[in-house]
Predicted model as a PDB file, atoms N, CA, C, CB and O in Angstrom, pLDDT in the B-factor column:
MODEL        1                                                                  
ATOM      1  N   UNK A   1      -4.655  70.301  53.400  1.00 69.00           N  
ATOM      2  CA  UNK A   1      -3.381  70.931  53.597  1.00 69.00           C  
ATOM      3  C   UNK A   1      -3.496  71.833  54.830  1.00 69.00           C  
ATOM      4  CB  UNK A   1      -2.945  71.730  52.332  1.00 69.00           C  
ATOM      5  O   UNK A   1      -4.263  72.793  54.757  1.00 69.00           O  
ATOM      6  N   UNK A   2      -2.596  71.547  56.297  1.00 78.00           N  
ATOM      7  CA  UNK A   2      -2.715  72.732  57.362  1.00 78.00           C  
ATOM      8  C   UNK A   2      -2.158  73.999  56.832  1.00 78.00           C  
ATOM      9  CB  UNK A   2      -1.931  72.412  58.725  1.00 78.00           C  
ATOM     10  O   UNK A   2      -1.161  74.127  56.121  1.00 78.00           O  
ATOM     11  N   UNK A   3      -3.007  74.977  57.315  1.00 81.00           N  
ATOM     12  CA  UNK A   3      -2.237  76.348  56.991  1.00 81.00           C  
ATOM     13  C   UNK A   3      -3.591  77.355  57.826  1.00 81.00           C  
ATOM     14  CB  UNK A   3      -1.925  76.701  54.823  1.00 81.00           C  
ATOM     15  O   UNK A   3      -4.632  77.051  58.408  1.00 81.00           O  
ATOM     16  N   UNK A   4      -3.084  78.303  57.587  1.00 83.00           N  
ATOM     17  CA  UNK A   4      -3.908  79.509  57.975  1.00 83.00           C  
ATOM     18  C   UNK A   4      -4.683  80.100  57.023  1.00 83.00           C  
ATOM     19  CB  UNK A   4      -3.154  80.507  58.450  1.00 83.00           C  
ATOM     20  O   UNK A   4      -4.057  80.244  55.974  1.00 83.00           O  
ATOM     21  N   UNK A   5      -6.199  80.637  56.972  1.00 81.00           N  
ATOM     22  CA  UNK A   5      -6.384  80.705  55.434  1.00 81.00           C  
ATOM     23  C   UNK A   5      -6.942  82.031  56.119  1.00 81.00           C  
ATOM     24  CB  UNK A   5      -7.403  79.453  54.311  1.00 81.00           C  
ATOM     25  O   UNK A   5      -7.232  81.817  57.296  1.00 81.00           O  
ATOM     26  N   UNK A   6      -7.242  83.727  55.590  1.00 80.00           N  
ATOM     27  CA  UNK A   6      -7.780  84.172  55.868  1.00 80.00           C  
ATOM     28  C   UNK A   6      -8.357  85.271  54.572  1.00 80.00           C  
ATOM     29  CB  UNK A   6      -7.260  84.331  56.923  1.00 80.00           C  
ATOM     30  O   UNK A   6      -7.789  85.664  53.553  1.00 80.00           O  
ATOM     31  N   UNK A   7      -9.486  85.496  55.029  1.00 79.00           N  
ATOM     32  CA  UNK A   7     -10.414  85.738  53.723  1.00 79.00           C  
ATOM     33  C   UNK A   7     -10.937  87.470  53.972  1.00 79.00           C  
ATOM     34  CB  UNK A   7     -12.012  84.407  53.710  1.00 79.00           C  
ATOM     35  O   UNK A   7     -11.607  87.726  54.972  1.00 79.00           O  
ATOM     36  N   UNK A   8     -10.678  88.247  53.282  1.00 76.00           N  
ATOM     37  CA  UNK A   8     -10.707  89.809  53.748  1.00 76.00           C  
ATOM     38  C   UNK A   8     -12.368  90.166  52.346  1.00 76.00           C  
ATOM     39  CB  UNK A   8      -8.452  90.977  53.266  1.00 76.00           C  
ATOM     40  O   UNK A   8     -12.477  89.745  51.195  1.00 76.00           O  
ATOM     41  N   UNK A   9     -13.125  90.863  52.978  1.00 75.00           N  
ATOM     42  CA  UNK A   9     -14.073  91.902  52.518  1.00 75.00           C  
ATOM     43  C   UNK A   9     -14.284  92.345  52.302  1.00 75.00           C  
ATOM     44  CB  UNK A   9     -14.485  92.315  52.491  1.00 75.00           C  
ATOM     45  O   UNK A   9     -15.495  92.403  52.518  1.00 75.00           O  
ATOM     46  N   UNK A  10     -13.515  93.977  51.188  1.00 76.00           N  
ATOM     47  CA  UNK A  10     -13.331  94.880  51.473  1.00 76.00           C  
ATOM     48  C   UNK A  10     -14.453  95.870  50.696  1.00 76.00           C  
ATOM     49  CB  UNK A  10     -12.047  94.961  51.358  1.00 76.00           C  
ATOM     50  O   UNK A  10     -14.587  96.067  49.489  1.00 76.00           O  
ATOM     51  N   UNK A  11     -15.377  96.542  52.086  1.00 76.00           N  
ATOM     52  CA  UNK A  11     -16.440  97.211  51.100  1.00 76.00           C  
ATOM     53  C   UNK A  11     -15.810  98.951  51.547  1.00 76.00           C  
ATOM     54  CB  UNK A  11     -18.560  96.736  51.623  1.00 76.00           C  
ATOM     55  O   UNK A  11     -14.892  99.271  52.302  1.00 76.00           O  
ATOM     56  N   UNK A  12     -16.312  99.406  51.106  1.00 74.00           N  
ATOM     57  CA  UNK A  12     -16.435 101.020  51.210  1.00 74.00           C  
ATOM     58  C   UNK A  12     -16.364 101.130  52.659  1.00 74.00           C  
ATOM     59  CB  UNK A  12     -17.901 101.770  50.560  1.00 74.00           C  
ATOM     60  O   UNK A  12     -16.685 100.324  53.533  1.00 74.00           O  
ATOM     61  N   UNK A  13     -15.718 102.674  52.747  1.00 79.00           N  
ATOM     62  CA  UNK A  13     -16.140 103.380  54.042  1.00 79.00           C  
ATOM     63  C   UNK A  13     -15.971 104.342  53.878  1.00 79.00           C  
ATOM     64  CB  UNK A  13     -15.678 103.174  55.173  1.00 79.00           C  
ATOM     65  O   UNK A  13     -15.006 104.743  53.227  1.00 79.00           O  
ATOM     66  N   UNK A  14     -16.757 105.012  54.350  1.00 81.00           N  
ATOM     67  CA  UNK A  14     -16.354 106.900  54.394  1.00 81.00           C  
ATOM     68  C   UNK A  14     -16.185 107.582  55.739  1.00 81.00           C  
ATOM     69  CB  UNK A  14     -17.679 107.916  53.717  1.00 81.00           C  
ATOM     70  O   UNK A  14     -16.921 107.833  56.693  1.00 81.00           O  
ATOM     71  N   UNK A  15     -15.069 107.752  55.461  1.00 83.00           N  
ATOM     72  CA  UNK A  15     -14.758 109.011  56.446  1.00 83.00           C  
ATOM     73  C   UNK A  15     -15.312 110.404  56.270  1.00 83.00           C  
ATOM     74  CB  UNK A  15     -13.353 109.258  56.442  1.00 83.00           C  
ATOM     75  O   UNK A  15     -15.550 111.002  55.221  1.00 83.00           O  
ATOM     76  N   UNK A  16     -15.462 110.784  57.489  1.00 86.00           N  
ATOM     77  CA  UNK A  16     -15.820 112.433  57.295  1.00 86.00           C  
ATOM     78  C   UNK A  16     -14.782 113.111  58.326  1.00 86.00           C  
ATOM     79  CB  UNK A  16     -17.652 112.905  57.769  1.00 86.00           C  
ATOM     80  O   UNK A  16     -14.519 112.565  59.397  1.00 86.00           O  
ATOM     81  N   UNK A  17     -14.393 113.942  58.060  1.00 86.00           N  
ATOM     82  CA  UNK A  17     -13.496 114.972  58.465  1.00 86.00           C  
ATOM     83  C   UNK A  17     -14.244 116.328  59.040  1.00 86.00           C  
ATOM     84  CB  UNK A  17     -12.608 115.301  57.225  1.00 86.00           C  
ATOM     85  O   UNK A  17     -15.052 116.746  58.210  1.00 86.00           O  
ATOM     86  N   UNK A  18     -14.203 116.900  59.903  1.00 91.00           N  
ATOM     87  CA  UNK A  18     -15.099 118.394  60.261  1.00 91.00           C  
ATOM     88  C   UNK A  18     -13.901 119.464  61.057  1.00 91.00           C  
ATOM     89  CB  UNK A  18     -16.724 117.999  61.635  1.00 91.00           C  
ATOM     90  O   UNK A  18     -13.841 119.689  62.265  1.00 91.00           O  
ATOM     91  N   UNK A  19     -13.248 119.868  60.272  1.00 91.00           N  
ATOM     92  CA  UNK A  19     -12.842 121.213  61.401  1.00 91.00           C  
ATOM     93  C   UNK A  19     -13.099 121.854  61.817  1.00 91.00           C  
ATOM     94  CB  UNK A  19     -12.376 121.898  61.465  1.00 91.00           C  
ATOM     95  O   UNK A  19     -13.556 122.805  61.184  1.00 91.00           O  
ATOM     96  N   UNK A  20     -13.018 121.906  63.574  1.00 91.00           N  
ATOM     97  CA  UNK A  20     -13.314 122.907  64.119  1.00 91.00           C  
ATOM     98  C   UNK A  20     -12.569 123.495  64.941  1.00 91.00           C  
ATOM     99  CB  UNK A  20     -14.178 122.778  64.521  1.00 91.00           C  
ATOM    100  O   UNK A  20     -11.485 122.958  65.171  1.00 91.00           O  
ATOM    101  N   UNK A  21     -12.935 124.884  65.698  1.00 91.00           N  
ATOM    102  CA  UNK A  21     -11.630 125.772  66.631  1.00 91.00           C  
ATOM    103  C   UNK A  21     -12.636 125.119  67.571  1.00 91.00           C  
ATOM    104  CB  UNK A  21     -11.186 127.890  66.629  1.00 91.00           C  
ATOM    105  O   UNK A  21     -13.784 124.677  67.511  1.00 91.00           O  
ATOM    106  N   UNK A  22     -11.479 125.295  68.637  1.00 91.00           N  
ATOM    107  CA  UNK A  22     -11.967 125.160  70.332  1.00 91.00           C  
ATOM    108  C   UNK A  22     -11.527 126.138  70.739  1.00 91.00           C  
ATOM    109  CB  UNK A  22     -11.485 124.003  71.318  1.00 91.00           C  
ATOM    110  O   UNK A  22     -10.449 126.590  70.354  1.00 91.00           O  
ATOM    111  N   UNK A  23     -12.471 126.829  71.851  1.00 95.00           N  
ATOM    112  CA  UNK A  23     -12.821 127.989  72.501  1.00 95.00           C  
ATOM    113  C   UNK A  23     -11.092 128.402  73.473  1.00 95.00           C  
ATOM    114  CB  UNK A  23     -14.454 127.572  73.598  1.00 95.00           C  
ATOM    115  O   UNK A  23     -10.200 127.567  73.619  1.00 95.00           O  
ATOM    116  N   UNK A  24     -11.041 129.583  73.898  1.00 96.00           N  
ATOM    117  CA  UNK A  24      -9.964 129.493  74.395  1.00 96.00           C  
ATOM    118  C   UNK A  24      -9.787 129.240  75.804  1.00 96.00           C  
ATOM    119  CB  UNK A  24      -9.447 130.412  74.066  1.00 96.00           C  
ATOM    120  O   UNK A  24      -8.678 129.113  76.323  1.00 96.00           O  
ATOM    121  N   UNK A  25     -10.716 129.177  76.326  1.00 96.00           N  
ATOM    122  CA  UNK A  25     -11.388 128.185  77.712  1.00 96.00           C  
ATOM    123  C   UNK A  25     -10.864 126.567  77.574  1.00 96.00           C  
ATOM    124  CB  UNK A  25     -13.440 128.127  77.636  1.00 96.00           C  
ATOM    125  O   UNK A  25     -10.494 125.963  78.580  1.00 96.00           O  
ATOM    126  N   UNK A  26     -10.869 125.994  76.367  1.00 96.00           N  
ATOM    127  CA  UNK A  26     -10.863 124.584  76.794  1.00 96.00           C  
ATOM    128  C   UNK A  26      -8.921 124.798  76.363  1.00 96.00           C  
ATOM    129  CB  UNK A  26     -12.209 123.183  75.673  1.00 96.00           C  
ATOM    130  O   UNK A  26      -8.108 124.175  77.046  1.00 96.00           O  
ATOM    131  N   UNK A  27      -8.571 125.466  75.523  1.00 95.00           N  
ATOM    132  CA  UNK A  27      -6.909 125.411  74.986  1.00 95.00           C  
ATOM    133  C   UNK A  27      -6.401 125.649  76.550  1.00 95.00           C  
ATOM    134  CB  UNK A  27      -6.265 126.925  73.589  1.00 95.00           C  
ATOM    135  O   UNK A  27      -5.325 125.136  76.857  1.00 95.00           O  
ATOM    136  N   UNK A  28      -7.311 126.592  77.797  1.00 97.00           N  
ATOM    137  CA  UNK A  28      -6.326 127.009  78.856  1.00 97.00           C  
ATOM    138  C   UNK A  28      -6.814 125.824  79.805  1.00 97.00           C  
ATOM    139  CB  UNK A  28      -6.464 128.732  79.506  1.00 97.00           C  
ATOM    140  O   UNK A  28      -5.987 125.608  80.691  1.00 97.00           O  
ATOM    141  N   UNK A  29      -7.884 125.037  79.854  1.00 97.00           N  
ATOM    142  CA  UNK A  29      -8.264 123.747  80.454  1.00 97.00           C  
ATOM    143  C   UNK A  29      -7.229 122.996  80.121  1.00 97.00           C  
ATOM    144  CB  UNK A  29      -9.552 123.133  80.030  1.00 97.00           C  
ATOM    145  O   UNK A  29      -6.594 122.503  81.053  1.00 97.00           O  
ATOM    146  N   UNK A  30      -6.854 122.755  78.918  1.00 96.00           N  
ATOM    147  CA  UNK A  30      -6.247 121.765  78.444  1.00 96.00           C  
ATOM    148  C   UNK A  30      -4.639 121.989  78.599  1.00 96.00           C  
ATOM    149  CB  UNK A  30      -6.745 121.581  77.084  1.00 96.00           C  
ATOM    150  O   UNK A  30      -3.903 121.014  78.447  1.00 96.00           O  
ATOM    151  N   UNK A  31      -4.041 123.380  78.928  1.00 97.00           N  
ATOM    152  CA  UNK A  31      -2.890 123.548  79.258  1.00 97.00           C  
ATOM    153  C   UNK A  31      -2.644 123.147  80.624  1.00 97.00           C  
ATOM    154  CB  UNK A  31      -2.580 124.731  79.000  1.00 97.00           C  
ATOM    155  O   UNK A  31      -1.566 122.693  81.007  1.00 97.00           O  
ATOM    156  N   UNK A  32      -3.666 123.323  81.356  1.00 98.00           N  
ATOM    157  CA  UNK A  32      -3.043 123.433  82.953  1.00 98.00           C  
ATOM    158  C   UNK A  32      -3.783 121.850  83.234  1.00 98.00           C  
ATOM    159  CB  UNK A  32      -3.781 125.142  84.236  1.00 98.00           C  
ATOM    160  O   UNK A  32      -3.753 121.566  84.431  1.00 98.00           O  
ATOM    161  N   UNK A  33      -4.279 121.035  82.566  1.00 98.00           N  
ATOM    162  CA  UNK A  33      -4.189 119.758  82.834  1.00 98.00           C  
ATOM    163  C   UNK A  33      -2.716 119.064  82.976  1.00 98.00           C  
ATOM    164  CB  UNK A  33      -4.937 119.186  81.851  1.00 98.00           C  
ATOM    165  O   UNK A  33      -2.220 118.301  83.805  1.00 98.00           O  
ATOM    166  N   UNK A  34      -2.244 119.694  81.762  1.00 98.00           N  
ATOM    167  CA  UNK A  34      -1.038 119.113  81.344  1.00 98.00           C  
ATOM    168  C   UNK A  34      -0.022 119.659  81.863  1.00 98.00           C  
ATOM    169  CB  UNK A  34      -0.860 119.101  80.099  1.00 98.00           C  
ATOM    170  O   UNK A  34       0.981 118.944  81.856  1.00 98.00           O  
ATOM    171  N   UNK A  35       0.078 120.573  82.270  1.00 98.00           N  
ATOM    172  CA  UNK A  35       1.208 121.350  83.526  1.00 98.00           C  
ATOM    173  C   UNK A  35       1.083 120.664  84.829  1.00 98.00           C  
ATOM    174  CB  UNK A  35       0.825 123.114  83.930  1.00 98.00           C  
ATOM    175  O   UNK A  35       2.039 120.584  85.601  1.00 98.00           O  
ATOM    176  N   UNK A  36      -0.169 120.130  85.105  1.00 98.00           N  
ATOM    177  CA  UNK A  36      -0.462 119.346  86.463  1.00 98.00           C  
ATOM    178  C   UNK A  36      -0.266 117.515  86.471  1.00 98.00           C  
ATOM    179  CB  UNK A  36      -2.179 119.736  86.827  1.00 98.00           C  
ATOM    180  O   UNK A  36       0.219 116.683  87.238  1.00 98.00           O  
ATOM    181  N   UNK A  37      -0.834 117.512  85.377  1.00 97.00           N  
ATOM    182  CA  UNK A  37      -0.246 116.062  85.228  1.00 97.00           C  
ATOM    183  C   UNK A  37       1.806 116.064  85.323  1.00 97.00           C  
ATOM    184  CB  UNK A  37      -0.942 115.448  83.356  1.00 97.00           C  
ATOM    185  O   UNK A  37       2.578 115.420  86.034  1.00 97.00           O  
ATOM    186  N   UNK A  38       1.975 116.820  84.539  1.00 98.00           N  
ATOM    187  CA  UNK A  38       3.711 116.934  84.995  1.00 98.00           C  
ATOM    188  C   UNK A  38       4.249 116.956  86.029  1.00 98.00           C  
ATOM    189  CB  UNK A  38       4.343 117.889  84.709  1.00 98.00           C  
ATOM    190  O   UNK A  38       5.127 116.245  86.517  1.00 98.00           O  
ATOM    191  N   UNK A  39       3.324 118.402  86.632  1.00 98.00           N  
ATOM    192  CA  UNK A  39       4.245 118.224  88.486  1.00 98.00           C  
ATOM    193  C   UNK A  39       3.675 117.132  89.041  1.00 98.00           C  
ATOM    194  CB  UNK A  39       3.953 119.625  89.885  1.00 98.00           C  
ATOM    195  O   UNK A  39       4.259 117.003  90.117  1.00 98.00           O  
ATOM    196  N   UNK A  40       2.758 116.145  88.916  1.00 98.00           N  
ATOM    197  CA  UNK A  40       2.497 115.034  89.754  1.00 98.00           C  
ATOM    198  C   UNK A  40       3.631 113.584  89.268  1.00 98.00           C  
ATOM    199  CB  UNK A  40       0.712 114.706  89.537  1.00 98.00           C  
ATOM    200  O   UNK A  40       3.976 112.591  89.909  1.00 98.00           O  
ATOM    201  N   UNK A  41       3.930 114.009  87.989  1.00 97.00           N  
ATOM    202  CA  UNK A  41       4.628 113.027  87.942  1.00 97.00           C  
ATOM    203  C   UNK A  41       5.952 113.428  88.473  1.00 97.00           C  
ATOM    204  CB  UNK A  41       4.602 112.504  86.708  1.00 97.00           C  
ATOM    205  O   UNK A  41       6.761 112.557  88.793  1.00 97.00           O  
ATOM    206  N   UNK A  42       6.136 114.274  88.551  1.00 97.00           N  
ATOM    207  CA  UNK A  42       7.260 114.876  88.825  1.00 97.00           C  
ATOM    208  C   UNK A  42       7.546 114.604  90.295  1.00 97.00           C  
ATOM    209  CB  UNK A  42       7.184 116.281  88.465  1.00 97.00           C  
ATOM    210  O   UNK A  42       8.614 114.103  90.647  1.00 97.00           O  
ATOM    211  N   UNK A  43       6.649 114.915  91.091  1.00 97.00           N  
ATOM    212  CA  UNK A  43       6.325 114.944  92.440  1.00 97.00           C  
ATOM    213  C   UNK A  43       6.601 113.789  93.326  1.00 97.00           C  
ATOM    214  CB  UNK A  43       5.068 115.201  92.513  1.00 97.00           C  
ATOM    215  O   UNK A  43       7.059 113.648  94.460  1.00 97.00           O  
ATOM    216  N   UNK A  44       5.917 112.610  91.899  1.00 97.00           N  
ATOM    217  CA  UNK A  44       6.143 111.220  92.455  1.00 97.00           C  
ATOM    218  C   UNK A  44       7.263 110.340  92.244  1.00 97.00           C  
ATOM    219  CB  UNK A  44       5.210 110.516  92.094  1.00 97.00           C  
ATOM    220  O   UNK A  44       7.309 109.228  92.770  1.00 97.00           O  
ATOM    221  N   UNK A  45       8.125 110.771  91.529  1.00 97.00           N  
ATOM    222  CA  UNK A  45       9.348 110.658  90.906  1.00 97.00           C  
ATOM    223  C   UNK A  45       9.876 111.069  91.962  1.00 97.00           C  
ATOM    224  CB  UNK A  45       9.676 111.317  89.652  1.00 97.00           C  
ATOM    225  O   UNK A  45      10.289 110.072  92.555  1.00 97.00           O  
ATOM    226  N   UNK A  46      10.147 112.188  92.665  1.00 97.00           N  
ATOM    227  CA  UNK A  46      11.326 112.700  93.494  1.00 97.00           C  
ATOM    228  C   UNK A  46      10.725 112.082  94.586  1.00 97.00           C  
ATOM    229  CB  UNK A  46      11.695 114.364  93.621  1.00 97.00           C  
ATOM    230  O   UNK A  46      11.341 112.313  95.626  1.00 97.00           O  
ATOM    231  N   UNK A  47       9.926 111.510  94.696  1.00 96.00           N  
ATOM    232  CA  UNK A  47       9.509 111.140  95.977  1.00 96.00           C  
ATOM    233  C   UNK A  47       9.881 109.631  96.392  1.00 96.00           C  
ATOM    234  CB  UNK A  47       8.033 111.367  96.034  1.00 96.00           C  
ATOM    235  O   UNK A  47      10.295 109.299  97.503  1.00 96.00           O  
ATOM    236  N   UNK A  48       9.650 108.751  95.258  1.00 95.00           N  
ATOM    237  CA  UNK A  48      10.308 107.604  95.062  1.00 95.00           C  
ATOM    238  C   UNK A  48      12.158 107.570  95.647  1.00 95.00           C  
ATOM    239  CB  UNK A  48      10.076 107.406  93.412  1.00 95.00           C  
ATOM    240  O   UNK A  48      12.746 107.005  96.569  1.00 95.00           O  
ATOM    241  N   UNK A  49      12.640 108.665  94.331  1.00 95.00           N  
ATOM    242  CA  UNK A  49      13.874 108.533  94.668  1.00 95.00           C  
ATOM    243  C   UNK A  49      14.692 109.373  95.811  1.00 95.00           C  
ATOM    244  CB  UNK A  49      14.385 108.665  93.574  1.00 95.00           C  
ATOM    245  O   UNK A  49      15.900 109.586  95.716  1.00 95.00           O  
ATOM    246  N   UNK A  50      13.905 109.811  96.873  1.00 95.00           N  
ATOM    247  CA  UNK A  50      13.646 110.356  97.977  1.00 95.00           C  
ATOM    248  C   UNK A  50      13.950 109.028  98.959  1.00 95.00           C  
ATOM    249  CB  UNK A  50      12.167 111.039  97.969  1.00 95.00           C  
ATOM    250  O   UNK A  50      15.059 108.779  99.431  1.00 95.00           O  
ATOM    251  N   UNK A  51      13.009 108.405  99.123  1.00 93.00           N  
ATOM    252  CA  UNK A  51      13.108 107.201  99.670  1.00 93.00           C  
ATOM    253  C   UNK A  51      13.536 106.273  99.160  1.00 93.00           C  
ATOM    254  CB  UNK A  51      12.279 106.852 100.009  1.00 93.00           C  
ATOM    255  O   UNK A  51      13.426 105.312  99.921  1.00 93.00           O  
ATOM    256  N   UNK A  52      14.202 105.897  97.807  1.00 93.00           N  
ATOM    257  CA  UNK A  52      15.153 105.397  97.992  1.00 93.00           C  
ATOM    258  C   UNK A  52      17.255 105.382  98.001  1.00 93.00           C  
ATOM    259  CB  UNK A  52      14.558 104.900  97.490  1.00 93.00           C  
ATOM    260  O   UNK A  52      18.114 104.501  98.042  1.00 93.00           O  
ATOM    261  N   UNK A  53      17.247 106.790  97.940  1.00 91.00           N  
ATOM    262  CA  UNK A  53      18.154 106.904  98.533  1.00 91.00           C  
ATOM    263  C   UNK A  53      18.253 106.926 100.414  1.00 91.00           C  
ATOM    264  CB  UNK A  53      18.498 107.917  97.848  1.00 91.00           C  
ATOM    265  O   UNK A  53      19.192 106.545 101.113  1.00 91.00           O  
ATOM    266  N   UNK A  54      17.320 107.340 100.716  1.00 90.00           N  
ATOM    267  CA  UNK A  54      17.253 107.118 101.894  1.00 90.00           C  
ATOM    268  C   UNK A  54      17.545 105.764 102.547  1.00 90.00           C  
ATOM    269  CB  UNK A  54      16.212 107.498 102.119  1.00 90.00           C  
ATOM    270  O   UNK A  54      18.341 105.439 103.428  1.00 90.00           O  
ATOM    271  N   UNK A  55      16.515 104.982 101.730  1.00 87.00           N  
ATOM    272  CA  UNK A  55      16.974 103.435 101.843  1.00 87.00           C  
ATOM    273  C   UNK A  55      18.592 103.209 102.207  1.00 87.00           C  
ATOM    274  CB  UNK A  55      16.672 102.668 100.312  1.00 87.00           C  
ATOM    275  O   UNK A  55      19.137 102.798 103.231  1.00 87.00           O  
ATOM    276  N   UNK A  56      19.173 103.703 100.794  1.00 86.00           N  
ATOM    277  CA  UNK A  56      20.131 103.299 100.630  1.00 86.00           C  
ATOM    278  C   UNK A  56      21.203 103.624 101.758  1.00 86.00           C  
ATOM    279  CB  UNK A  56      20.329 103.626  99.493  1.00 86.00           C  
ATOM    280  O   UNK A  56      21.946 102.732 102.168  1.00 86.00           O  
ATOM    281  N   UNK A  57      21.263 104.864 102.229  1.00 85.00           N  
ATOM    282  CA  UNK A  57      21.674 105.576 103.143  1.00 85.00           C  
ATOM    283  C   UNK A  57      21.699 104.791 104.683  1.00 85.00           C  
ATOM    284  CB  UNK A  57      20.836 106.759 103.028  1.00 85.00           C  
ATOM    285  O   UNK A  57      22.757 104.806 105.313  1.00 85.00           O  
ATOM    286  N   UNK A  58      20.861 104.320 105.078  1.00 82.00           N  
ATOM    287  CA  UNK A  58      20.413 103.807 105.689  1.00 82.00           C  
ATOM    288  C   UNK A  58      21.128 102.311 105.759  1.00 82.00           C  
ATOM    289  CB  UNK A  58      19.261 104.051 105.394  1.00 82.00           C  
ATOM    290  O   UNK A  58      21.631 101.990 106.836  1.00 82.00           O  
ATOM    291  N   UNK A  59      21.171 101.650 104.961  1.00 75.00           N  
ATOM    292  CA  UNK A  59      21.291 100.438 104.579  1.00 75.00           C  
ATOM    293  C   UNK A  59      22.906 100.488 105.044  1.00 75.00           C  
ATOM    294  CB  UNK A  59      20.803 100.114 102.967  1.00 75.00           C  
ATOM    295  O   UNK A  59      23.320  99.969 106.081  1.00 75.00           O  
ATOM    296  N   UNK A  60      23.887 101.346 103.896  1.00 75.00           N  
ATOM    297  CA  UNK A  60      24.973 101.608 104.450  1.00 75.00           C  
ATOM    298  C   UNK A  60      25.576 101.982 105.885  1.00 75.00           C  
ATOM    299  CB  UNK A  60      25.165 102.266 103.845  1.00 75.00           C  
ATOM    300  O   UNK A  60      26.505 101.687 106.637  1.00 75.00           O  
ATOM    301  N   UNK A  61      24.561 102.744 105.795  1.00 71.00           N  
ATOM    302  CA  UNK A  61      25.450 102.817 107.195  1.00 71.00           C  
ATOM    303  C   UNK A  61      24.953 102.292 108.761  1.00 71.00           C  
ATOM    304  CB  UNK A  61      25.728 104.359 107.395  1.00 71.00           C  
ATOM    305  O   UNK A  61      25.655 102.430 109.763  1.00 71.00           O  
ATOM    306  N   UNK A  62      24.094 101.893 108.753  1.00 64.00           N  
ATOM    307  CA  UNK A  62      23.818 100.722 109.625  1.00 64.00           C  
ATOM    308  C   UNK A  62      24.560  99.845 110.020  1.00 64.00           C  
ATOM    309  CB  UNK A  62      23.084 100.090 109.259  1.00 64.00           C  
ATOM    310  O   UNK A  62      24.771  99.545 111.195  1.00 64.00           O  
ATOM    311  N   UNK A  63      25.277  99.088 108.515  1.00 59.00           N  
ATOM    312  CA  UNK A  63      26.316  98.031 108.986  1.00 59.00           C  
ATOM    313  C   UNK A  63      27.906  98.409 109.420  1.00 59.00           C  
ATOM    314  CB  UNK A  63      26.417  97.052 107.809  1.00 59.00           C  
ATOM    315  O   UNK A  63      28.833  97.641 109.678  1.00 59.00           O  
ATOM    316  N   UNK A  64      27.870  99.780 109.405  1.00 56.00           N  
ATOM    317  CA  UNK A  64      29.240 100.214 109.505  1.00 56.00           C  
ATOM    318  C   UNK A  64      29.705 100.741 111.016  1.00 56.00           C  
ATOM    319  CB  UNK A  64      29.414 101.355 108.442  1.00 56.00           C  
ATOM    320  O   UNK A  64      28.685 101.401 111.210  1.00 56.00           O  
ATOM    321  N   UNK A  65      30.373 100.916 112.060  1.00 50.00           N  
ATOM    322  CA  UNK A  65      30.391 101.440 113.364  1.00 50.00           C  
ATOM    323  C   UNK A  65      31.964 101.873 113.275  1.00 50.00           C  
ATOM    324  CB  UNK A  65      29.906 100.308 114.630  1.00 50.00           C  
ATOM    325  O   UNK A  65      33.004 101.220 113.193  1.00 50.00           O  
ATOM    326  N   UNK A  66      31.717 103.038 113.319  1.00 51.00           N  
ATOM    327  CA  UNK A  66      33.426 103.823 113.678  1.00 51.00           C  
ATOM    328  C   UNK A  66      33.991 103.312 112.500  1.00 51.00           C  
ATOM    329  CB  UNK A  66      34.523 103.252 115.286  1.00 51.00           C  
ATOM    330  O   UNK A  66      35.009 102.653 112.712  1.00 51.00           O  
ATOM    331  N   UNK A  67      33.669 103.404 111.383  1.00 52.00           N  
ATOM    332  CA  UNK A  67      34.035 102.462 110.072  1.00 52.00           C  
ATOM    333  C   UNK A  67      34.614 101.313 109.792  1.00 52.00           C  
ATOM    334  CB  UNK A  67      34.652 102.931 109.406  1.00 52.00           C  
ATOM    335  O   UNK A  67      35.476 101.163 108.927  1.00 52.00           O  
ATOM    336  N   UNK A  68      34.073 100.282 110.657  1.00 51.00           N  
ATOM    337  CA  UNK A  68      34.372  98.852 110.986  1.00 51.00           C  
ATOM    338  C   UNK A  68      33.220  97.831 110.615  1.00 51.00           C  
ATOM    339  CB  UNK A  68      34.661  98.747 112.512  1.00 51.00           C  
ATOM    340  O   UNK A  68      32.249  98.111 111.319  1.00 51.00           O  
ATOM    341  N   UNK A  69      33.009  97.008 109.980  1.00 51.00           N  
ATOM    342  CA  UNK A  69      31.798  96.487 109.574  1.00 51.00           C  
ATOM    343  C   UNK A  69      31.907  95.744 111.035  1.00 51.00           C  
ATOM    344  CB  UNK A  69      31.670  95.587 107.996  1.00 51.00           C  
ATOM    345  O   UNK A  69      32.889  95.517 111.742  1.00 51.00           O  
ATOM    346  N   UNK A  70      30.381  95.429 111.226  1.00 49.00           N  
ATOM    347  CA  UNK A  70      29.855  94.354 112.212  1.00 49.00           C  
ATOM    348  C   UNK A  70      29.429  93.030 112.078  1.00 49.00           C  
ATOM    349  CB  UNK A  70      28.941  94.745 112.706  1.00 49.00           C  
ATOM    350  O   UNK A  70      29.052  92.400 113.066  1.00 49.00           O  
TER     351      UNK A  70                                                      
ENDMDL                                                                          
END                                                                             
């Protein structure tokens, strides 16, 4: 008979769990990663749509003279 047959194992596992604090060195590492990762995206975002409005700008009015298409 075709079919898919699949056959599962299931033994034990243990998890372990450990809480711990992190120092307040790595909480202010870990803030200004993430403040910097933002303005870069940020950065590259306006920069994109920087150039392409420019594009666009461009595009328009190129074909236009004394507001007459060519």
């Amino acid at each position: 008979m075709p079919g898919v047959f699949l056959s599962y194992e299931i033994s034990p596992i243990l998890v372990a769990h450990r809480e711990t604090r992190q120092s307040f060195a790595h909480f202010l590492t870990s803030t200004c990663v993430i403040v910097g990762g933002v303005l870069t995206v940020g950065s590259i975002l306006d920069s994109a749509l920087l150039a392409t409005q420019r594009s666009l700008k461009s595009a328009t009015t190129n074909g236009h003279v004394s507001g007459k298409l060519t």
